[in-house]
C-alpha positions as CSV (number, residue, x, y, z in Angstrom):
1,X,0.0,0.0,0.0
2,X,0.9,3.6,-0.9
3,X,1.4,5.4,2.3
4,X,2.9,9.2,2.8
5,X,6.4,8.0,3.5
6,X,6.5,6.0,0.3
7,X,9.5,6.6,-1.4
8,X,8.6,7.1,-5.1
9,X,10.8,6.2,-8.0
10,X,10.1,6.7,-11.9
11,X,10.7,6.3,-15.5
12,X,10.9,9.7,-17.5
13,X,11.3,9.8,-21.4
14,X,9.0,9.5,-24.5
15,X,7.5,7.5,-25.0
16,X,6.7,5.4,-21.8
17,X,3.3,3.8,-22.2
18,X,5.0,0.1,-22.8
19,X,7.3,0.3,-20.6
20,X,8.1,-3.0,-18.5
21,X,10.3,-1.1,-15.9
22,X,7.4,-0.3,-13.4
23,X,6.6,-4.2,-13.5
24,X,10.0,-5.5,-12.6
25,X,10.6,-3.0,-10.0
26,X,7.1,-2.7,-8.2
27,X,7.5,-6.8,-8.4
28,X,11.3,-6.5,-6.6
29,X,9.7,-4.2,-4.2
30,X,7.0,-6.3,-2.7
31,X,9.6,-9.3,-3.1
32,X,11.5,-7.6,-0.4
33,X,8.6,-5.8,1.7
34,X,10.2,-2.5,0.6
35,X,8.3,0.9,1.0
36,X,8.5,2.4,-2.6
37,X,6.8,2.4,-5.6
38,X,7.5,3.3,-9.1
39,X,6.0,4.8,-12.4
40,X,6.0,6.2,-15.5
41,X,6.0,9.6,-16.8
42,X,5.9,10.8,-20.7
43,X,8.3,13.7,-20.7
44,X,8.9,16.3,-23.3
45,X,10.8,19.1,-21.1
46,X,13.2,17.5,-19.5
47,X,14.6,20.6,-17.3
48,X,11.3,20.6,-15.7
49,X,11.0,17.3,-15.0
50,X,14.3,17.3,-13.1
51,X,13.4,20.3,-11.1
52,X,9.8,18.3,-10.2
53,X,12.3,15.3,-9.4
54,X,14.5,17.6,-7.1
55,X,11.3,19.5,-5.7
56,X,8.8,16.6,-5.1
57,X,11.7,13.9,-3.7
58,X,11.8,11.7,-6.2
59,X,14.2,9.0,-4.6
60,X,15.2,7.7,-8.4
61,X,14.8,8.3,-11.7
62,X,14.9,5.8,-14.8
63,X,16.2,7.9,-17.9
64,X,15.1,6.4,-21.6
65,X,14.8,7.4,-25.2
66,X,15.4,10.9,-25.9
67,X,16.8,12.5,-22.8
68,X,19.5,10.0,-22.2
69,X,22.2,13.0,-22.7
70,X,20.3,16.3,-22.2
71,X,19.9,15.0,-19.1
72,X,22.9,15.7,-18.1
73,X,23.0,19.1,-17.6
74,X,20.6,19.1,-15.0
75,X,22.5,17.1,-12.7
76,X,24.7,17.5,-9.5
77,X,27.4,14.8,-9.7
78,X,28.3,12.4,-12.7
79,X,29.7,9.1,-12.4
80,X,33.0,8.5,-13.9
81,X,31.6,5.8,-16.2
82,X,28.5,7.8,-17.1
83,X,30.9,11.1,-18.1
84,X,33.0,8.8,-20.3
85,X,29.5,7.4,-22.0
86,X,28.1,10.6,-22.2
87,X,25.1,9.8,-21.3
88,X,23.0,8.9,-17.9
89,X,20.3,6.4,-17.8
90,X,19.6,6.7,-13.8
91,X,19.4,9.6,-11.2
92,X,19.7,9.1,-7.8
93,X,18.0,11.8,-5.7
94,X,20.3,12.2,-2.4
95,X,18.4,14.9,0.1
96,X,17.9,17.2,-2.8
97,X,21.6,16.5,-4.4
98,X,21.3,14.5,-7.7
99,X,24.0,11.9,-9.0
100,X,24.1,11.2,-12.4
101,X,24.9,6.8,-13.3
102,X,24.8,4.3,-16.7
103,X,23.6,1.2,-15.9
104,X,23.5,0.5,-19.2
105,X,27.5,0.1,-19.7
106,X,27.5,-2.6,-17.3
107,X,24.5,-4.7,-18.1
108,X,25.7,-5.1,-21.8
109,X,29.0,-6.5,-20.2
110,X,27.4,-8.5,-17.6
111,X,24.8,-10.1,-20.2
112,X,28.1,-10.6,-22.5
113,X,30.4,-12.3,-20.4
114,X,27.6,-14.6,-19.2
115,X,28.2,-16.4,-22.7
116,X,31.4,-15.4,-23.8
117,X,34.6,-14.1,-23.6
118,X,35.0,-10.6,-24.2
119,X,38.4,-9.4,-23.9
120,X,40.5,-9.1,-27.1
121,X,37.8,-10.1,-28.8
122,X,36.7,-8.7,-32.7
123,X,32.5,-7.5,-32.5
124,X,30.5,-6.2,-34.8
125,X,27.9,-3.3,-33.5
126,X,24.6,-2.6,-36.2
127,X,23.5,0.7,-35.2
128,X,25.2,4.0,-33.4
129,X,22.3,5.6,-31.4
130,X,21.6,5.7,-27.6
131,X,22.0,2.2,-26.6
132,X,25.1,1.4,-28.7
133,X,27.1,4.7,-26.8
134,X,26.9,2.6,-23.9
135,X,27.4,-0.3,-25.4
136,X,30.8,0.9,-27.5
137,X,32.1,2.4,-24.7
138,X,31.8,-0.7,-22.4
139,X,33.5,-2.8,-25.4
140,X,36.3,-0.3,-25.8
141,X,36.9,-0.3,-22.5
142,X,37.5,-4.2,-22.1
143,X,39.8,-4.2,-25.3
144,X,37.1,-5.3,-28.4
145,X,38.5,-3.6,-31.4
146,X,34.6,-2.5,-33.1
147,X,33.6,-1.9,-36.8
148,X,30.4,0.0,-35.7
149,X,28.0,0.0,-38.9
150,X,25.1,2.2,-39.4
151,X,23.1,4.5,-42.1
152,X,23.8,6.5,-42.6
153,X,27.3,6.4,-42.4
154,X,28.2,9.3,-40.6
155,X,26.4,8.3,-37.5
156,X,28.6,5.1,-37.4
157,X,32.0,7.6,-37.9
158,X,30.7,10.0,-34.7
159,X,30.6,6.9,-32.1
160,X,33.5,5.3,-33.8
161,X,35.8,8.7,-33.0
162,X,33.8,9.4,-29.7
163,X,34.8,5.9,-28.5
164,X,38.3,6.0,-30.2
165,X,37.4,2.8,-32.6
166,X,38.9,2.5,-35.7
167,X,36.3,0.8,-38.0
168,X,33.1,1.9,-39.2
169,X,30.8,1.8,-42.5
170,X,27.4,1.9,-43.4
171,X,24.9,-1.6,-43.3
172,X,26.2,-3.2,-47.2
173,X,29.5,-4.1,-45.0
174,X,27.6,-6.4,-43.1
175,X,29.8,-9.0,-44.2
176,X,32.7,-8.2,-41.9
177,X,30.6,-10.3,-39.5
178,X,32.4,-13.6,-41.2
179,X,34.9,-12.7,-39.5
180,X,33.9,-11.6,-35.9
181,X,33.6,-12.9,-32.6
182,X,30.6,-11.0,-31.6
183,X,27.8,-9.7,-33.1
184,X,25.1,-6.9,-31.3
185,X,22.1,-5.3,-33.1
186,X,21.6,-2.8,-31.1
187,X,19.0,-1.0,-34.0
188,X,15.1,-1.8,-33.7
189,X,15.1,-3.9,-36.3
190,X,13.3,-7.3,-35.9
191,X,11.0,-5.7,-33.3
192,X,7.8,-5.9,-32.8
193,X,5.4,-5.7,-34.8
194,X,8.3,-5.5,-37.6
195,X,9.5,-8.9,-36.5
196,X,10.5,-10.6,-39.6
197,X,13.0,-7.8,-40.2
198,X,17.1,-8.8,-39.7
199,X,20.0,-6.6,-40.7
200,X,22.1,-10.1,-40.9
201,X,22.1,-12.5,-44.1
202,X,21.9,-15.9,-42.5
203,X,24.8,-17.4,-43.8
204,X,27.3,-14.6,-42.6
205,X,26.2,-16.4,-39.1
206,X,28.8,-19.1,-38.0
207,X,29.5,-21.4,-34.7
208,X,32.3,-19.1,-33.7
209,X,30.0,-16.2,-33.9
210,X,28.4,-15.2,-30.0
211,X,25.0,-13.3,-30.7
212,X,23.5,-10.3,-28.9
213,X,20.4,-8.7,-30.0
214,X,18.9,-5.7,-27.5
215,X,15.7,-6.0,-29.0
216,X,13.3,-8.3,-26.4
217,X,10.2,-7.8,-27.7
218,X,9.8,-10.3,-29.3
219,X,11.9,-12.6,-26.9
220,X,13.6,-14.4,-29.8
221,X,14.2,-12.2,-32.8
222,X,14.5,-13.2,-35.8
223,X,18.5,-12.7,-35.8
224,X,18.2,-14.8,-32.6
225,X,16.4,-17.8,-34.0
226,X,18.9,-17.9,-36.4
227,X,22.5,-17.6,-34.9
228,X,20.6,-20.9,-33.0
229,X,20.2,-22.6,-35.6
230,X,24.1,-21.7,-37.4
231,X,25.1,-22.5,-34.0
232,X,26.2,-19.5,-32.7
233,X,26.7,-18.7,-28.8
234,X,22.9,-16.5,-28.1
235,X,22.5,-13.9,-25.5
236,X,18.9,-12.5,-25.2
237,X,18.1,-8.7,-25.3
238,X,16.4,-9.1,-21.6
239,X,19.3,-9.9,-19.9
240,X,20.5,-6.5,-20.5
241,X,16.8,-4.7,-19.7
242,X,16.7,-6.6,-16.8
243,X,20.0,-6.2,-15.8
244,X,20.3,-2.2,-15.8
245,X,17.6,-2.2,-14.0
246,X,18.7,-4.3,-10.9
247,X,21.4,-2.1,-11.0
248,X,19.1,0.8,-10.9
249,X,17.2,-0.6,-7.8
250,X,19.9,-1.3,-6.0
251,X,21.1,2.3,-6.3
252,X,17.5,3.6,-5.6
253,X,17.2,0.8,-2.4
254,X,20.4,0.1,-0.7
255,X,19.0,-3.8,-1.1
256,X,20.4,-5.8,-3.4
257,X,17.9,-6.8,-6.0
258,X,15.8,-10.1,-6.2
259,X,17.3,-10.7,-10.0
260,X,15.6,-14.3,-10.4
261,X,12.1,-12.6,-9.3
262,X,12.5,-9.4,-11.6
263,X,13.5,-12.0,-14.3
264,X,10.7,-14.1,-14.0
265,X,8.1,-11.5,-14.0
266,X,9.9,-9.8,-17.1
267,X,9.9,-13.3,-19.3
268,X,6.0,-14.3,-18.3
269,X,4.8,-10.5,-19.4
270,X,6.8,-10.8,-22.6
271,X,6.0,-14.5,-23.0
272,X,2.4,-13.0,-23.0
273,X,1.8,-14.8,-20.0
């Protein structure tokens, strides 16, 4: 029950009506017997959204698509990792003081290394936009030499030169995926309701080859169902949905979250179930 001294967390962005992020963290809230609760708010002016966050006493703050960076100028503190992303996906609302984080940097790594070796490794990322700034930055970081691929092409040379990676080109170099250790989509394509879209001939796929798509609606893309069947090492686009935000709640809570709970709540709605 919501009582006066609930603390009250939120997503802010645009839009939010589909948002699974009030589901998993209500669901690790009552997991825990924790007094907070959390929402969703479709925001277009995100200055005044961060003074209503600093005014009301918002304890935490979910950033998405578009105000990932001009966030940032609204905020107290920065994380290191966050300032070397250049962009925040999470506020934490300290007695009126805001700190800026990216949870998305480390739940791409986390969901990665589940699967797969990382380090020295050769990936290809399809797409440059919000998600893959995180993304490129956490990959740079652990020594993946990128080719970044996007159209149009000059959106794949700005990350490439903010994240000090060498290779980048537009979608018809694809191919350079035969030789790769990694792949991430971290573009929309093959979501719903476009789900018979892929950016990825099948037969560039091979056993080698360890497979990340971010999209997770549907649960199993249609890149996804096909690095199974070339073989290739899979890693689902929940895992790293489901991991920023346990990061998230742990910042908001002090607890540390109930993953297997948030996880199973996540796969039933998206399952349908």
């Amino acid at each position: 029950m919501i009582k006066a001294d609930t603390k009250i967390c939120c997503l802010i962005g645009n839009p939010v009506e589909h948002s699974l992020s009030p589901l998993i963290h209500n669901t690790g809230y009552q997991a825990l017997g924790l007094n907070f609760a959390y929402t969703a708010f479709k925001v277009e002016d995100v200055e005044k959204a961060i003074e209503g966050i600093r005014g009301l006493g918002i304890r935490g703050v979910s950033i998405t698509i578009p105000h990932k960076v001009s966030a940032m100028k609204y905020i107290d503190e920065i994380d290191d990792i966050a300032k070397e992303v250049g962009a925040i996906n999470t506020i934490v609302n300290n007695d009126g003081v805001l700190y800026g984080f990216n949870t998305d940097y480390s739940a791409v790594l986390k969901a990665l290394k589940e699967k797969t070796v990382v380090e020295g490794k050769r990936a290809v990322l399809l797409g440059a936009g919000g998600a893959a700034l995180a993304i490129a930055s956490g990959l740079k970081k652990n020594g993946v030499e990128m080719m970044i691929l996007d159209r149009p092409v000059e959106q794949a040379e700005k990350l490439a030169r903010k994240v000090g990676s060498a290779g980048f080109g537009g979608f018809d170099q694809v191919s350079e995926i035969s030789s790769a250790n990694i792949l991430i989509n971290a573009t929309p394509a093959g979501m719903w309701p476009k789900v018979d879209e892929s950016l990825v001939p099948k037969e560039l796929l091979h056993p080698k080859l360890a497979v990340f798509d971010i999209v997770y609606n549907p649960l199993e893309t249609k890149l996804i169902a096909e690095a199974k069947e070339a073989g290739c090492t899979v890693i689902l686009g929940h895992k790293m949905f489901l991991y920023q935000g346990t990061e998230q709640f742990e910042l908001f809570t002090g607890h540390e979250a109930p993953v297997s709970v948030m996880e199973e709540v996540l796969l039933k709605a998206l399952e349908g179930g």
